[in-house]
Structures are given as C-alpha cells and as structure tokens.
C-alpha angles and dihedrals in degrees: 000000000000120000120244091255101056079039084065105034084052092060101052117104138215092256088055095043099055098034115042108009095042094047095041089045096049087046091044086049093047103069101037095070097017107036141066091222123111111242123173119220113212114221096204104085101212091056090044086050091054095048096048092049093044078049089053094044091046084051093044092054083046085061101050088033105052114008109038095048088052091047089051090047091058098038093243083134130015117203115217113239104277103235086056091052088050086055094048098044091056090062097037123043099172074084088074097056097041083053089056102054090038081060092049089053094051090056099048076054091059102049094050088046090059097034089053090053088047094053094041081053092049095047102036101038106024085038088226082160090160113148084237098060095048076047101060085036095060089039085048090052098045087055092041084055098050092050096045087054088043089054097049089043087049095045092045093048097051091041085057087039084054095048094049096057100050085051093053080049081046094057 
C-alpha cells in the first residue's frame, strides 16, 4: 500500500510541477543559503510539500498579477484574442504544451523577481552591503533576464502559431 506521500506526488501533474513546486522549491531554496532571512525547514514532507507548492502558487499569482500586466502595458507580449487561441488550440494541440512552458517561465519570473527585492531589502534598509549579496543579486537578475526574454519570445511565438492556424482554417 503506498504511503500518503508517493499518493500525493502520483497525482501531480506536469502543469503543477513545473509551475508551483519547482518554483516554490528553487525560492525556498534561495534564501537559506543566500539570504539573511530566517526561513524554517519542516521536517515532515508532506507539510513541506505543501509549503513548497502554496510558495509556488503565491509566486505563480505574483506572475499574472504583476508581471504580466506590466509586460502587456508596455507592449513587451501581445495575447492573442482568446476565442481565436481556443481555435487554434483545438487543432493544435503542440499550443498546450507552449503555454505550459510560457507559464513555467512566468513563474520562474516571478521567483527571481521576489527573491531580487528580498535580497535589495536586505542590502538598502538592513544594510546587509556584503560583496556576496550584490553577487547572488546580480546572479538573480541575470536569470531573471534570460527567462523574461525567453517569455516574450515564447508569447510571441504561440500568438504567431495562433494566428497561423486560424489562417490555414481561413483558407
């Protein structure tokens, strides 16, 4: 009989890996060995689990709330109108899977975002000025860089892919 732990681990998906446990795992990790900030590690698994994957989901939000809102305002992504992605996705269903790694990136995003103005709060108003922590900052931000490229080139790519389709339905 399998234990409560494996029960749970077999019925998360793809979509919940990669975009809540990943994400809450990599910015629990973060500050441990980064950060000033006292952070308690459980030593139950399931409630760690359960923590790791809230702190994903918390990141995740972060990432629709703020960022992508702010990506659309200044015309960094364009969405395509939603009726014609659900089109498209119908006869294509490689667009599931793009938007599921677009909405991993958005939460990795997200978790460099927050860990970066941990670690500026860290450094201006606890006065934390060590050369390491202007190190992992820098090394925060970089990776923070390559995924927001990698967002806009991934939105852009699936809008095009969208649009596309619904000209091959066009035609």
């Amino acid at each position: 009989m399998p234990n409560v732990t494996e029960e749970i681990l077999s019925k998360i998906n793809s979509y919940n890996l990669f975009n809540y446990l990943f994400p809450g795992a990599i910015f629990s990790y973060l500050p441990k060995h980064y950060s000033t900030a006292p952070l308690k590690e459980d030593t139950n698994l399931v409630i760690a689990a359960f923590l790791l994957y809230f702190t994903g989901m918390v990141l995740s939000r972060i990432g629709y709330i703020i960022i992508e809102p702010i990506l659309k305002k200044i015309k960094f992504i364009k969405f395509s109108p939603y009726k014609a992605y659900v089109k498209a996705e119908n006869n294509d269903k490689k667009i599931s899977l793009l938007c599921e790694v677009n909405n991993t990136y958005t939460s990795i995003l997200s978790t460099f975002l927050t860990f970066d103005i941990l670690k500026l709060y860290e450094i201006f108003l606890l006065n934390e000025t060590t050369p390491d922590n202007f190190e992992i900052l820098l090394i925060c931000f970089a990776i923070f860089t390559i995924f927001l490229i990698s967002y806009i080139k991934q939105t852009n790519y699936i809008a095009k892919r969208v649009e596309i389709n619904l000209q091959k339905e066009d035609e």
